[in-house]
N, C-alpha and C positions, 0 to 999 in steps of 0.2 A: 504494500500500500504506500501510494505518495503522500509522505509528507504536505499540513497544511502551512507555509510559510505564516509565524505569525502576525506579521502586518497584513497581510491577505486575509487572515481569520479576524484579525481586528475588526479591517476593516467592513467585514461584511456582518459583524457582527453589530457593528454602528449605522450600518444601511440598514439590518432587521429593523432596530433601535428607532431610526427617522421614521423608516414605512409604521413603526406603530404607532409614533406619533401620531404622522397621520391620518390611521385609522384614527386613534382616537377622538382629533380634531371632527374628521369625518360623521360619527357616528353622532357626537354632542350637538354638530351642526344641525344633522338630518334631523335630530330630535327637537331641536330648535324650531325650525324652520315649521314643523307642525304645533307646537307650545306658544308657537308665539302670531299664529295664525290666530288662532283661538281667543289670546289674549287682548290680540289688537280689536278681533271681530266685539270683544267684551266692554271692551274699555276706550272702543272709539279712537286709539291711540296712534297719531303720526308715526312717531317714534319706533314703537312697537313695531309695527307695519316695517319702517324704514330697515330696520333693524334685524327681521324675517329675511326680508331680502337680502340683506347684506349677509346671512349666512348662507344663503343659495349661493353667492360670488367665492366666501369663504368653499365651497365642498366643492365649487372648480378648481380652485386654486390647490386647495391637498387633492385632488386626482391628480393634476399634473405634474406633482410633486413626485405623486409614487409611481406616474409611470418615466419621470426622469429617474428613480431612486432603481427601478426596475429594468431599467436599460432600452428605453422606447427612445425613439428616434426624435431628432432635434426640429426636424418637421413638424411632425405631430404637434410638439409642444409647442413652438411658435403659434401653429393654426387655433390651438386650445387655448391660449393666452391672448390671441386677436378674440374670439369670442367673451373668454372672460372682459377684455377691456368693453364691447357691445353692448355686454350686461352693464357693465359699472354705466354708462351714459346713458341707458334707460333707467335704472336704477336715479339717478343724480336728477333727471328730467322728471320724472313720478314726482318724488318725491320736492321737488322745487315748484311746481306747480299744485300738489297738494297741502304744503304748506303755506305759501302762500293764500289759497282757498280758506283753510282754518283762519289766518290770521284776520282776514278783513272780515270773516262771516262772525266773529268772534267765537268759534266753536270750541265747545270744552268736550276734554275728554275726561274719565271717570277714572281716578287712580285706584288700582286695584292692589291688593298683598301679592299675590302672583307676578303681576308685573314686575314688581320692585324684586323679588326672591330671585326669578330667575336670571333677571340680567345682574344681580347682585354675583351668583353663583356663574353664571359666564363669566363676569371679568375675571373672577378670581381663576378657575377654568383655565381662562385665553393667556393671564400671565404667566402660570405656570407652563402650559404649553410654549410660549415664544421662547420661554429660559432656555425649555430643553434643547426644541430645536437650534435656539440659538450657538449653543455650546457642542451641541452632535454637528452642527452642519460646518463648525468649524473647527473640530477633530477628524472630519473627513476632509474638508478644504472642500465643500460642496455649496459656490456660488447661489444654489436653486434653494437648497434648504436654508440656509440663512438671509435668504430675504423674501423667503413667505412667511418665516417666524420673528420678522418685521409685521408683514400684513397681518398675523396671529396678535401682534404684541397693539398693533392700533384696534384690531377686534375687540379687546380684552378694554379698552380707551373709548372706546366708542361706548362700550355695555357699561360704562363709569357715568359716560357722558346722558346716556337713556335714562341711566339710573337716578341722576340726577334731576333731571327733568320731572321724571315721579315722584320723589320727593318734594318736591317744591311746589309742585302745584298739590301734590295733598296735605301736604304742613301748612303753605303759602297760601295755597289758592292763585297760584301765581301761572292760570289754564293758556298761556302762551311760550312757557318753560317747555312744553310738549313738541311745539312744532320745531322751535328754534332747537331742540335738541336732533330733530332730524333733518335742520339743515344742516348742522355737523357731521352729518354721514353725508351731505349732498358734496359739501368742500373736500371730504377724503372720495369718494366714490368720481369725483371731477381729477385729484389729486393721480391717483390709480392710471385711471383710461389714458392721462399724460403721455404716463412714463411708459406704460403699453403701446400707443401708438408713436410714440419716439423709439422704439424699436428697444428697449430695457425691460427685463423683469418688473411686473409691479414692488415699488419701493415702500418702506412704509417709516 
């Protein structure tokens, strides 16, 4: 039997490491993405809503991650990351024309416990995920992993930024905290499509 050199077992041992990351990412997201359907349908909420979406963009970005970590081709991932950046400008468009809507209609939305829990427990989630990746993608020297556990680490910024908004309008009554928190997804989800259609990985 040959020998596994151990930088080659390391190594691949830090690729399993990333791919589970993000699986994990993955899996938190897709649960998301249905949690916060529900919540937004609940509680009326921009944000919420903004936010759903924003992890539909999040579970493209960990697919292309694993099929770069996986050995898919440079193609592929380019054509994956022109869509991903599609999404972020519909994404940025929704939701700058929805909150603008709210703003002048003066619509409130209804601050829930839900709301607040979950993107509480996302940020926390999204920080720990960017650490990892951050630290794996740069024991492998893997350009692609370290700068979606940038976009992981503004995810985690963003669910602060939500979270905020819910707070304040249910302590505050302060019901314009909601929208303006999902136009902080509109300026990173504008920020995104940039560096995508300049030809770079999304930055974060």
């Amino acid at each position: 039997m040959t020998a596994v050199p151990a930088g080659a077992a390391e190594q691949r041992r830090l690729i399993r490491f990333g791919i589970g990351l993000e699986a994990v990412t993955l899996g938190w997201n897709v649960a998301g993405v249905v949690v916060l359907a529900v919540l937004a349908y609940t509680s009326a909420s921009v944000a919420l809503l903004g936010f759903g979406l924003d992890s539909l963009i999040e579970i493209g970005a960990s697919t292309v991650v694993i099929w770069e970590l996986t050995g898919t081709g440079e193609q592929r991932q380019r054509i994956a990351l022109r869509l991903i950046g599609v999404a972020f400008v519909l994404l940025a468009g929704y939701l700058l024309v929805q909150a603008a809507v709210v703003l002048l209609a003066g619509h409130r939305a209804t601050p829930t416990p839900g709301g607040a829990g979950w993107t509480a427990a996302t940020a926390v989630v999204m920080f720990a995920l960017a650490f990892g990746k951050a630290r794996t993608g740069r024991r492998l020297g893997n350009p692609v992993l370290i700068t979606e556990g940038r976009v992981t680490l503004v995810d985690g910024i963003l669910a602060t930024a939500v979270l905020a908004g819910i707070v304040l309008d249910g302590l505050l009554g302060w019901w314009w905290a909601d929208p303006l928190a999902g136009l902080v997804i509109v300026g990173y989800a504008v920020r995104e499509a940039a560096q995508i259609f300049r030809g770079g990985l999304p930055l974060a």
